[in-house]
Every structure is written in C-alpha cells, then in structure tokens.
C-alpha positions as CSV (number, residue, x, y, z in Angstrom):
1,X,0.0,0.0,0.0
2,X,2.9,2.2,0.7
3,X,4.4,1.8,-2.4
4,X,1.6,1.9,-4.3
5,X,1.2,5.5,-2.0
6,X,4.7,6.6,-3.1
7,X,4.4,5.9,-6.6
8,X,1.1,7.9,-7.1
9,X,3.0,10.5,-5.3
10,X,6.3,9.9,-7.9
11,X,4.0,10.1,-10.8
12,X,2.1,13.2,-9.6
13,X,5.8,15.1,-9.0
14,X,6.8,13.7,-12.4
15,X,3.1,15.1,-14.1
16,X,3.6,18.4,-12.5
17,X,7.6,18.9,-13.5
18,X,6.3,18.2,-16.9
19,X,3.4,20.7,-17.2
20,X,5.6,22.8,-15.5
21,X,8.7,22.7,-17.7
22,X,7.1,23.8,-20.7
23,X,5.6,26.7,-19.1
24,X,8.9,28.1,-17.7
25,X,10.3,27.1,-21.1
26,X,7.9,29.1,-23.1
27,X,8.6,32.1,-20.3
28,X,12.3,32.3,-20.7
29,X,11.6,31.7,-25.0
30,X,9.3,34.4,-25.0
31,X,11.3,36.3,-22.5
32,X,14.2,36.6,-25.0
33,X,11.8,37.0,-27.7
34,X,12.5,40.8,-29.6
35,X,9.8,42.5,-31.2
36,X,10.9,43.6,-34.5
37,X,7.7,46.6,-34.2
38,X,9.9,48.2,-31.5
39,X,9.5,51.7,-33.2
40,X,5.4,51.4,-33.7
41,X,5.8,49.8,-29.8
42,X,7.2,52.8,-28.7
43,X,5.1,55.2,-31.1
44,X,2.2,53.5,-29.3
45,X,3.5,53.7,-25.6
46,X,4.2,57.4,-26.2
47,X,0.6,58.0,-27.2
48,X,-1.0,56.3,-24.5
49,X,1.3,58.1,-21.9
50,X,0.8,61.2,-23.4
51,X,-1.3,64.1,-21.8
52,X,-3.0,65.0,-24.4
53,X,-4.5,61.8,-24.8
54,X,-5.6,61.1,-21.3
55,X,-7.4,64.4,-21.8
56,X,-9.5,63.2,-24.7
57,X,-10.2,59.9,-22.8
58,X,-11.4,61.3,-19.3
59,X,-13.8,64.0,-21.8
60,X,-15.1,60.7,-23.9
61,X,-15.6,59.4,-21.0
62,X,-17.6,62.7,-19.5
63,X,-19.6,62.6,-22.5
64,X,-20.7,59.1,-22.3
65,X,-21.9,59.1,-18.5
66,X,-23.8,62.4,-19.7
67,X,-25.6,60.5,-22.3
68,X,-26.0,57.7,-19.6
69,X,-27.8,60.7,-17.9
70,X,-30.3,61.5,-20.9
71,X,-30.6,57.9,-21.5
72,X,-32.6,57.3,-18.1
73,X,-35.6,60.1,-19.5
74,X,-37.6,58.2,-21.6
75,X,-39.1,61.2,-23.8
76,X,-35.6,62.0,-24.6
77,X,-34.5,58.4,-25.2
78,X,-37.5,58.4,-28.0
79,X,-36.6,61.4,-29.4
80,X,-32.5,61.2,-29.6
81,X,-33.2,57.5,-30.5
82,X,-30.8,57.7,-33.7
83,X,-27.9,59.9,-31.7
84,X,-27.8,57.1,-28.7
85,X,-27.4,54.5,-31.3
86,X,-24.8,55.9,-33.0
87,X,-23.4,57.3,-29.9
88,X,-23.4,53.8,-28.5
89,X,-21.3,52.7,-31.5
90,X,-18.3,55.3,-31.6
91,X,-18.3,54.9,-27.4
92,X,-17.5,50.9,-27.9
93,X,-15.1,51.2,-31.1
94,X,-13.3,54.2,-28.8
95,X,-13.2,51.7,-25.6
96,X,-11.8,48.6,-27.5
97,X,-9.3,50.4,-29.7
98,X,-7.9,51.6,-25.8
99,X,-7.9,48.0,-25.3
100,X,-6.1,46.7,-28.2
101,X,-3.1,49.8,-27.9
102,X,-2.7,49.1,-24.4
103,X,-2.6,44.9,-25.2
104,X,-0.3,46.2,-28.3
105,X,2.1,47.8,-25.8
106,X,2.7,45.4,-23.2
107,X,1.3,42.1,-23.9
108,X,1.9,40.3,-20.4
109,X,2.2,42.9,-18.4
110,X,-1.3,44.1,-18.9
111,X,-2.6,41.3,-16.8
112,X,-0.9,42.1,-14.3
113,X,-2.3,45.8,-13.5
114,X,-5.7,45.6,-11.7
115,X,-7.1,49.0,-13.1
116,X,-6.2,47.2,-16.7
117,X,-8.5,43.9,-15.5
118,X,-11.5,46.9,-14.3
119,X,-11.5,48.1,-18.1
120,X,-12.0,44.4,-19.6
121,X,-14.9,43.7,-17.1
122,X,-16.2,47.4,-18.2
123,X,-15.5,45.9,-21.7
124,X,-17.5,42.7,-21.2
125,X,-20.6,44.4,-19.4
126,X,-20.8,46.6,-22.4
127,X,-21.1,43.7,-24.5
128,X,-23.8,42.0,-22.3
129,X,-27.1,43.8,-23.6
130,X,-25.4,43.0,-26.9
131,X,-24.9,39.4,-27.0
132,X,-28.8,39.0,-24.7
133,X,-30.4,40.7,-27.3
134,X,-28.4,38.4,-29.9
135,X,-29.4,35.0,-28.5
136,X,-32.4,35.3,-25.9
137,X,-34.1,38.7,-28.0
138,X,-35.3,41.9,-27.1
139,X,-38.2,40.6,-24.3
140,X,-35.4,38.8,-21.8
141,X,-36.8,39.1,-18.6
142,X,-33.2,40.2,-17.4
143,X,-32.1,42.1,-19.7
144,X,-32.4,45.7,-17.7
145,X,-30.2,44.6,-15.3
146,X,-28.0,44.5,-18.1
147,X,-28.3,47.6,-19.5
148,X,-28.2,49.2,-15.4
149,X,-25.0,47.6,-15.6
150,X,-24.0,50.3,-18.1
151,X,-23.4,52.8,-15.3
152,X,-19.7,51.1,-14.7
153,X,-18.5,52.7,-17.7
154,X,-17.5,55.6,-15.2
155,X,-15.2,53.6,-12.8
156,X,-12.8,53.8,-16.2
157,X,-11.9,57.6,-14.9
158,X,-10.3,55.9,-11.9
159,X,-7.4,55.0,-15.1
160,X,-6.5,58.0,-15.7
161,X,-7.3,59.6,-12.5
162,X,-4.4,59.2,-9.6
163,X,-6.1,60.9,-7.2
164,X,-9.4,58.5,-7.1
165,X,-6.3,55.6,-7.3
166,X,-4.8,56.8,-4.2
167,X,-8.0,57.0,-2.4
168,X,-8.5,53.2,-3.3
169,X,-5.2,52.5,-2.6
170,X,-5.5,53.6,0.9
171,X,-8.8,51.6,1.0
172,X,-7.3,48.5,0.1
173,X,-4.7,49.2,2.8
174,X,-7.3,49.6,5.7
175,X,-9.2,46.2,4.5
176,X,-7.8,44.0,7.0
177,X,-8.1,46.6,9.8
178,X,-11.8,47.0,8.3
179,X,-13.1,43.5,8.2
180,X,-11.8,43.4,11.9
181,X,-13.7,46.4,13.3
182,X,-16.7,45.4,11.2
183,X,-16.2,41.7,12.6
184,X,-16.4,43.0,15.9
185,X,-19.5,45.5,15.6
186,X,-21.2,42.1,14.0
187,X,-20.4,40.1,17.0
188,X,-22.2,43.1,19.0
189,X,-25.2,43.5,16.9
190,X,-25.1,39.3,17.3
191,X,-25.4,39.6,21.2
192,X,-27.8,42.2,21.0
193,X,-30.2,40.8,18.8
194,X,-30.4,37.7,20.6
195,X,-30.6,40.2,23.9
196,X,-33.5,42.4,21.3
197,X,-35.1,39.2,21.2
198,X,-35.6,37.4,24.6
199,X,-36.5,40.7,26.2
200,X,-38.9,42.7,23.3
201,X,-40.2,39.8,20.6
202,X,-42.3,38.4,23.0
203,X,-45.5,36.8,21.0
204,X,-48.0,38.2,23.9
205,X,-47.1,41.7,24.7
206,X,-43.9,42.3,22.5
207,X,-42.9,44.4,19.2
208,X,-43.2,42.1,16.8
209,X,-42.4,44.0,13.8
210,X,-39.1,45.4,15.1
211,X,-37.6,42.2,17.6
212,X,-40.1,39.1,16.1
213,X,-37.2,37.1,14.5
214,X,-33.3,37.7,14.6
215,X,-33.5,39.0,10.9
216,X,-36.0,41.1,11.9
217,X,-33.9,42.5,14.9
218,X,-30.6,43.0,13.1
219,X,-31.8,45.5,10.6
220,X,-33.7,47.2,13.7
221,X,-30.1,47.3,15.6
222,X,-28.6,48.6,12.0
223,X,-31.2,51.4,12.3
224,X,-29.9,52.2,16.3
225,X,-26.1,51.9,14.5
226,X,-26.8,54.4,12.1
227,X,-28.7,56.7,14.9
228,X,-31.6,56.5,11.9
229,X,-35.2,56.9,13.3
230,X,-33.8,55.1,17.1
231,X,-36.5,57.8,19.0
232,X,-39.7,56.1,16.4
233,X,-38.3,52.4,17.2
234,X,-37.9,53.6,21.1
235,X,-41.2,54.9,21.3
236,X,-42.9,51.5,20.1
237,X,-40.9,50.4,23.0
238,X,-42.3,52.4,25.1
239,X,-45.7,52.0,24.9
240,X,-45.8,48.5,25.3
241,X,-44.0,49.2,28.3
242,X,-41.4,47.1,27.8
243,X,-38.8,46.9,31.2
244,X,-35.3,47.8,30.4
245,X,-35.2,49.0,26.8
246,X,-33.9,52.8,27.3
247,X,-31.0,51.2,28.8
248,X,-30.8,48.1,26.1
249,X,-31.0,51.5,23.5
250,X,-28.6,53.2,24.9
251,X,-25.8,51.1,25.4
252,X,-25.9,50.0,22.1
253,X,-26.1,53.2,20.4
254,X,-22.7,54.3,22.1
255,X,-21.0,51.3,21.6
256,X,-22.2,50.7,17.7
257,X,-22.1,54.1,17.0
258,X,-19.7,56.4,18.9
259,X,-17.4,53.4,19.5
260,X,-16.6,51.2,16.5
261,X,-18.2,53.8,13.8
262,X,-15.8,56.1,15.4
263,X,-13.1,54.0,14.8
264,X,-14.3,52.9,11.7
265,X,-14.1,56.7,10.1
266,X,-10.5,57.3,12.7
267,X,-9.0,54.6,10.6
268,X,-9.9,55.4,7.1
269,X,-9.1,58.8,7.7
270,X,-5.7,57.8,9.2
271,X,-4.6,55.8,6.3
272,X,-6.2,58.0,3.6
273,X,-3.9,60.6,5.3
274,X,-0.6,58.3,4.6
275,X,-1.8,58.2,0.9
276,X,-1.9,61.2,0.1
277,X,1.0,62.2,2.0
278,X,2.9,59.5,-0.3
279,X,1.1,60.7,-2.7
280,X,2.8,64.2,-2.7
281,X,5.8,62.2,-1.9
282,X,5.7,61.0,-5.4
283,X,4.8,63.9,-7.1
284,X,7.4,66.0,-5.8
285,X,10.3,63.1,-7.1
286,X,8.6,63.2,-10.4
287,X,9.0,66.8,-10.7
288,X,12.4,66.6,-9.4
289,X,13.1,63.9,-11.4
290,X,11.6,66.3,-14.8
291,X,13.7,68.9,-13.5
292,X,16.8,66.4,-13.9
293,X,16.4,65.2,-16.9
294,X,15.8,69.2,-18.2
295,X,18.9,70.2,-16.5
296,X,20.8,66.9,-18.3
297,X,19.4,67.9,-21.6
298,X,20.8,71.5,-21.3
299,X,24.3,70.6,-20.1
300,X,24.4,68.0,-23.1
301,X,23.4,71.1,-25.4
302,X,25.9,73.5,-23.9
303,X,29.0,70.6,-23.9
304,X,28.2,70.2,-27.4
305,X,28.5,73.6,-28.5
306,X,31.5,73.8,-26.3
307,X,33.0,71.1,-28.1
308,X,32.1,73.1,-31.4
309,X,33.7,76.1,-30.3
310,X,37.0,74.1,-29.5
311,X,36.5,72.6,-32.9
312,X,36.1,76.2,-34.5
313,X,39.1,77.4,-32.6
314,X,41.4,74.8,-34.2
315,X,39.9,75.1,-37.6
316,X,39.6,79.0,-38.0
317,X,42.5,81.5,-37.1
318,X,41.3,83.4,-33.8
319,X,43.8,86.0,-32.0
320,X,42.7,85.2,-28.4
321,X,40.4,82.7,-26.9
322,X,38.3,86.0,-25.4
323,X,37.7,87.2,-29.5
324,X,36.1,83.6,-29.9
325,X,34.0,84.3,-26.5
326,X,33.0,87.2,-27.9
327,X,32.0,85.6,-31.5
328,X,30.2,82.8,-29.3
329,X,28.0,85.6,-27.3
330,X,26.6,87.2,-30.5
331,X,25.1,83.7,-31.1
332,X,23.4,83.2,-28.1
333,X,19.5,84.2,-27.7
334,X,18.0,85.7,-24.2
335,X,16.0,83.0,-23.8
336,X,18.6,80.3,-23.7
337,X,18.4,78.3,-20.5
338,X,21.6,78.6,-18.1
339,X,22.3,75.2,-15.8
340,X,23.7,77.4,-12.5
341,X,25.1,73.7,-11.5
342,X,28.8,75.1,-11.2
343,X,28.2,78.8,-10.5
344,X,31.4,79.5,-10.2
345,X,32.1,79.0,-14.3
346,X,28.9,81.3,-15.3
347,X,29.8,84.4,-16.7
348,X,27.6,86.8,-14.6
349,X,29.5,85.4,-11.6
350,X,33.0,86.1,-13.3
351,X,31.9,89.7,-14.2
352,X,31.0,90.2,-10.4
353,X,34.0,88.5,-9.3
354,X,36.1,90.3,-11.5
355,X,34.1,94.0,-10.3
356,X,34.8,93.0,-6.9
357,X,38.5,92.8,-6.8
358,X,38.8,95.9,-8.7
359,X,36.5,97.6,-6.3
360,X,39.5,95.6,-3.6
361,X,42.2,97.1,-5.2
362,X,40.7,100.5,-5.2
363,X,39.9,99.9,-1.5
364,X,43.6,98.9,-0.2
365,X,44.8,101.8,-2.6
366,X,42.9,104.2,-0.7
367,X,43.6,102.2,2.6
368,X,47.1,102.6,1.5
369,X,47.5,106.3,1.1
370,X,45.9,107.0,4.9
371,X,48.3,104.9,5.9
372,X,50.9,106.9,4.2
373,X,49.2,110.2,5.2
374,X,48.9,109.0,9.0
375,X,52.8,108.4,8.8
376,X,53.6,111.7,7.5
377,X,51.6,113.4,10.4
378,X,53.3,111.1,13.1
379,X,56.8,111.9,11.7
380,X,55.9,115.6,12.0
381,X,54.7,115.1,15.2
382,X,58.2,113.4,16.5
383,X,60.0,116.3,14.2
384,X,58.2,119.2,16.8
385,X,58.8,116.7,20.1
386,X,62.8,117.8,20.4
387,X,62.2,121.9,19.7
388,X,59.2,122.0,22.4
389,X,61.5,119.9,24.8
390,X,64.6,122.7,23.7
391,X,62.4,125.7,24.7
392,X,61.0,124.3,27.9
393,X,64.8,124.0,29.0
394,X,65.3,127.2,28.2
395,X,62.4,128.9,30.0
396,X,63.5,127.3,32.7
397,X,67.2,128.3,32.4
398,X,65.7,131.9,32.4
399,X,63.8,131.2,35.8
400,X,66.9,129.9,37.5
C-alpha cells in the first residue's frame, strides 16, 4: 500500500515537472523574444502616456456618462433614438481600440495591473445587452439589469485619475483593519439581537415588527447603529412598556455608534492621510526627477556647442580665446536656458568676481594712502617733540 502511495505521489511530481517545464520554457523563450515593431511599440507607448491623450479619454468618458444621464428620460431616449445609437457605436469602437493599444504595448504585463482587468470587465458588461439581445431577444426578462450595468462605464476615470487611485489605494490598505472592526460590531449586533429578542419579541405583549425574528432584529439594531429613526423604534418600545429597553438603546447606540463607527471613520481617515501624503511624496520626485532630466538635456546642449567652439578654434585663425567668446556671445539668444550647476564657471559670476576685486584694489589703494598720510603726520609730530622739549629747557634756564 505504501508503495503503491509513493508511486502515485512519484507520478504526480513527475506530471507536474512536466506541465511545469514547458511553461517556464515558453517564459524564458518568450522572454528573450525581440519584437521587431519596436518603433510602432514605442510610437504606441508614447501616445498612450501622453497628456494629451488622457485628456481626450477622461472628456469621452464625460460625454458618455452624460448620455448615460439622458438615456434614463424616456421622452428623450425616444426622441435622440438615432444619436444614442450611434453614440453607442463610436463609445465601444473608442473603448476597444484603448484595449487593443494598451494589449499592443505590453502584452503580459497588462494582466498584471488591476485598473487594466476593471477596463476588460467594463468591456465585457458593455457587450452583455449586446450578445442577450443576440441569442435570448429583445423581451429577456433580465435584460435591464444589463443595461443598469451600463453605469460602470464611469469607474474607467479611476485609469487616468491618480487621485481617485490613491484613495483606493488607501482603502485596500485599511481592508484588513476594516473586516476586523466590522467583525467586531457584528459580534455586537449578534449579542444584541439575541438580547433584542428574549427581552422585546415576546409573541404576547412584545414588538413584533421590530424584535419578532433575529432578521428582523438585526436591521432594527442597523437602524440604532446608524442613529436612523432610534427615537420612532424607542417609542414603540415604550408604549408597550417594555422593562429595560432605554438602557438596552442606549448602550448599544454608544458602543455601535460612537465606538466602533468612530473607529471605523479614525481609521480610514488615518490611512487615507498616509496616501496622500505618499502621494505628494511621489509627485514631488517626479518633478524633481523632470527637473533632472531638463537640466541633463541643457548641459548636453551646452557641452556640445562647447566642443564646437573648440572645434572652431582649431579650424579658424582666432587672435585670443576671449575674440572667440566674444563671437560665441553674439550667437546666443536671451532665452537660452543657463544650468547654474557650477556657478562659479557662469559668466555673470566672473563679471562680479572680476568688479569685486577691482573695487578691492581701489579699496587697499585708498587704505594705503591713509596709511601713508597717518605716517607723515606722526613723523611731524616726532619732528616738533625735540624743539618743544629745547624751549622748555630754556624757560627754565631763564627762571633759574
């Protein structure tokens, strides 16, 4: 039996290596695998990325829910019959030709996006009302929940819309916390409904509309949650004089609703917080990053036509390297960019550096000559000192 056991096991290991062999083979083939339409790729992935396009998209988009809108009046629907028909048809043609570029693009890589897999189930509810029409006609019992199913054409602005994909970003990040507040606020409404029950479903002298059965007495206790008509459902309670059911209301309501509703709001509004802050995060290193590659662009541009100069200055016959500076200014435009990387090589600074040190040497010139000046009045000075102390010697002689 144990062999038998370890040979079903063998043959299973072997079956799987062998579906599984191929697959990593055909990976690693197509991995390698170069597409000669690189150009028309790239043509493609430029379009798509572009803003211009994005703009057309979230205004066909715009127009489309508006008709949506019209669609619903059915006076207008009679009249604008024709336009919603052929409306319908350049709407589809625009929504699968979005398709097919971005599958054209990046073949495998679509898959993987999950904003890409909400425009293919767009795409397939589109083609519902089409295909029921086709093969169960035009009297198909279901078919309006079909065409309601129309409405998700709008969820394609969260594509192109990073805002509304940050929001859901930071929704998907609070799921787990989510599900376990809402876990706990079911147990709760659990324990009071069976509580809601026993104490006010009483077949003799209790509410039976509000606490008969525990279906019955969870959407009652979703009402309390919400704080939604509590004071109607209380006062039923009340006049059946029912013992303990201002307390029973009470408790709940702050524990459902100013306890784990609270909580519920304190944590989306934390995380949606962290989004956005990342979000900003991202934007400013994508304008820093644009910034970059501008800056790189400019210095290529300027190394180039600093190579050319050298190349002119070899090839032509130039007295000085400051003529062909000169020559090289009366080609330049005032709305040529400047990179300030190295400020110390810009001309502006040299012309202020060079101002500066002539204003220095006109300084310690001046500094100089007061210098001098000072001297010349001290050496008078000490020329005076030995007459004054000659006279006072004498006036003293005199005295004596």
């Amino acid at each position: 039996m144990s062999q038998q056991f370890h040979y079903q096991n063998n043959t299973r290991v072997t079956s799987s290596l062998l579906l599984d062999n191929p697959s990593v083979a055909f990976c690693a083939r197509f991995g390698k695998f170069q597409r000669r339409d690189s150009q028309c790729q790239a043509f493609v992935k430029r379009v798509i990325m572009s803003r211009l396009f994005k703009m057309i998209m979230i205004s066909i988009i715009s127009l489309n829910a508006f008709l949506v809108v019209l669609w619903t009046d059915y006076n207008t629907k009679y009249n604008l019959f024709r336009l919603f028909e052929v409306s319908e048809l350049v709407f589809v043609s625009i929504y699968s030709s979005e398709f097919c570029m971005k599958l054209y693009v990046d073949p495998i890589n679509y898959w993987k996006d999950g904003y890409n897999l909400l425009d293919i189930i767009i795409i397939i509810t589109i083609f519902i009302p089409y295909s029921l029409r086709r093969f169960k006609g035009k009297h198909y019992p279901y078919l309006n929940i079909a065409d309601g199913m129309q409405s998700l054409r709008i969820l394609k602005l969260i594509t192109y819309s990073r805002g509304i994909r940050t929001l859901i970003t930071a929704v998907g990040q609070t799921a787990y916390i989510v599900a376990s507040v809402l876990f706990l606020l079911f147990v709760l409404m659990f324990i009071f409904a069976i509580l809601g029950f026993c104490l006010f479903g009483l077949p003799d002298r209790g509410d039976q509309d509000n606490w008969g059965n525990l279906a019955v007495a969870f959407f009652t206790l979703f009402s309390l949650a919400t704080v939604d008509g509590w004071t109607d459902l209380q006062q039923q309670l009340d006049s059946r004089n029912l013992a303990l059911s201002r307390t029973f209301t009470i408790i709940f309501i702050l524990l459902a609703s100013f306890v784990f509703l609270s909580m519920f709001v304190g944590v989306m509004i934390i995380h949606t917080e962290d989004s956005i802050k990342k979000f900003e995060q991202e934007l400013l290193e994508e304008r820093h990053m644009t910034l970059m590659e501008e800056k790189q662009v400019i210095l290529t541009r300027r190394q180039e036509e600093v190579s050319k100069l050298m190349q002119m200055q070899k090839n032509a016959d130039y007295r000085s390297f400051s003529e062909l500076v000169e020559n090289f200014k009366k080609t330049l435009r005032h709305t040529d960019p400047m990179v300030l990387d190295d400020f110390g090589t810009s001309l502006p600074f040299i012309d202020v550096y060079l101002s500066t040190l002539d204003n220095q040497d006109t300084t310690i010139y001046k500094l100089q000559e007061l210098y001098y000046e000072i001297a010349h009045v001290l050496s008078l000075m000490l020329e005076d000192l030995p007459q004054k102390k000659q006279s006072q010697s004498s006036e003293k002689a005199d005295e004596k």
